[in-house]
C-alpha positions, -999 to +999 in steps of 0.1 A: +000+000+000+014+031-010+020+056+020+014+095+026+023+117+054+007+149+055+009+179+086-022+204+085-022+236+110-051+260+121-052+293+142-071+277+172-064+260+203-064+221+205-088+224+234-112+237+201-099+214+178-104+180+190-139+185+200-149+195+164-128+163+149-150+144+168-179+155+148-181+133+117-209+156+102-187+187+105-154+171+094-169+155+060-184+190+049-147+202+049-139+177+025-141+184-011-162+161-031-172+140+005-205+134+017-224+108+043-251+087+028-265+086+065-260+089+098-229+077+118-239+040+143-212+042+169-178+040+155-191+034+120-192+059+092-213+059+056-201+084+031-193+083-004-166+105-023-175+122-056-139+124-081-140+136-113-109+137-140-118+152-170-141+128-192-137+099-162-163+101-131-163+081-102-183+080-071-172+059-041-196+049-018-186+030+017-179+028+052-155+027+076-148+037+111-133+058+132-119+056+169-102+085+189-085+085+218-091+114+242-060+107+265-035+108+237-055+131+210-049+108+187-072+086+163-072+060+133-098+059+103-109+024+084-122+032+051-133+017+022-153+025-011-164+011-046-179+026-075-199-004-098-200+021-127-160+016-134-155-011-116-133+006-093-120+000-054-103+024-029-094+014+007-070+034+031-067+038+067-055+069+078-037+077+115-037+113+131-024+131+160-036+168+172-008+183+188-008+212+207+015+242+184+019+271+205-014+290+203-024+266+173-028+235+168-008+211+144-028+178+128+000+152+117-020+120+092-007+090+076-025+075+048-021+044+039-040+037+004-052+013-024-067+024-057-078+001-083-099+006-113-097+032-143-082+057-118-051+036-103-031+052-124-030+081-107-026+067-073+016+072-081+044+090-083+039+129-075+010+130-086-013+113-062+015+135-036+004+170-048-030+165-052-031+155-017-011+183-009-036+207-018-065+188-004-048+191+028-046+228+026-083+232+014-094+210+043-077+229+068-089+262+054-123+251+057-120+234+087-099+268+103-134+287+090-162+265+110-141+271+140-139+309+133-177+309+126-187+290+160-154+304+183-165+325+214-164+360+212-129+364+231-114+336+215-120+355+183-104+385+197-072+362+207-068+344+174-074+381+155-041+388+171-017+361+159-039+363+125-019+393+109+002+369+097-020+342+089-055+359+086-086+334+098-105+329+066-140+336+055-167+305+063-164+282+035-191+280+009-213+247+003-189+224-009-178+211-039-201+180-053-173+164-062-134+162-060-128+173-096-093+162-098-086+180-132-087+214-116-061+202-095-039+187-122-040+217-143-032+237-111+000+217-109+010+221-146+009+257-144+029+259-110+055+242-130+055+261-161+053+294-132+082+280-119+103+270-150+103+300-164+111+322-137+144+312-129+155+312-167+190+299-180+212+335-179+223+347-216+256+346-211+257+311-192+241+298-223+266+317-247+293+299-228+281+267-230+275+272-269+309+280-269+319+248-249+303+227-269+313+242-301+349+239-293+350+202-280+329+195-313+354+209-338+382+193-314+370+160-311+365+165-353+401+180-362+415+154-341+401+132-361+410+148-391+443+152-385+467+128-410+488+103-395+525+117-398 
């Protein structure tokens, strides 16, 4: 099973955090493209997850379960999903801890994962690594707005201090129907092509290298050249 680590941080104290981690209802609607199908029986979760990548669609419909452990603030999530239509499977189990950051808090997951079907081939390489990347910084933006929306008046007041560097967002939006995965890859692409070309190769670096090159070709050919005396 492939594995991901992933670290997530928001403006509020753990003592604010946990509670709302707890709270499967509240957690899901910070996840783009996941839903429940109905409501959670004890330590058992059913949700489905919406994905969609360019002309291929998928919907993933399961369960799993979660268990947290108040003493250590730290939990574990069984999951696992199929969609009939493309004959596809996903299964991962996912471990987090909520550590107390100074004022903050700091969320720490590993995900463990298996994707078969039409969309294992994207379960590899960077890929699968920067899309998860940037679903862990839309969760935690979303997540950082439902506790700014539902924090106490003087907590507020505290967090607007340490937020002129990192301002609380706005309360998210209804979310996404589904996790359209294109977006995100043609995000990536034109990071890449951002970055490419802003660090180009200087003029004269290239002259010289022209110049390199030129000179071990017409060695290497007037070597060759050369009679035997």
């Amino acid at each position: 099973m492939p594995t991901m680590t992933q670290t997530l941080a928001v403006n509020f104290p753990r003592a604010r955090v946990w509670p709302l981690l707890s709270d499967v209802e509240q957690v899901i609607s910070c996840m783009p493209g996941a839903s429940l199908t109905k409501p959670r029986e004890g330590d058992r979760i059913f949700g489905q997850m919406r994905v969609k990548l360019g002309p291929i669609a998928a919907a993933f419909a399961g369960e799993g379960t979660l268990t947290m452990d108040e003493a250590t603030h730290t939990g574990v999530i069984h999951g696992q999903g199929t969609d009939p239509k493309n004959n596809s499977r996903a299964k991962a189990d996912v471990t987090f801890a909520v550590v107390e950051e100074g004022s903050g808090t700091r969320i720490d997951l590993t995900v463990d994962f298996t994707l078969t079907g039409v969309l294992a081939q994207f379960s590899r390489g960077a890929i699968v690594q920067e899309i998860a990347n940037r679903l862990t910084a839309e969760f935690a933006r979303n997540l950082e707005a439902k506790l700014a929306a539902t924090a106490p008046v003087e907590e507020m007041a505290a967090a607007s201090t340490d937020a002129v560097a990192a301002p609380v967002p706005e309360p998210a939006s209804e979310p996404p129907k589904e996790l359209n995965a294109g977006n995100l890859l043609w995000s990536m692409l034109k990071d890449w092509l951002r970055k490419l070309f802003s660090n180009p190769l200087p003029s004269g670096e290239r002259v010289v290298r022209r110049a390199g090159e030129g000179d071990a070709r017409g060695g290497a050919s007037g070597k060759s050249a050369t009679p035997s005396p």
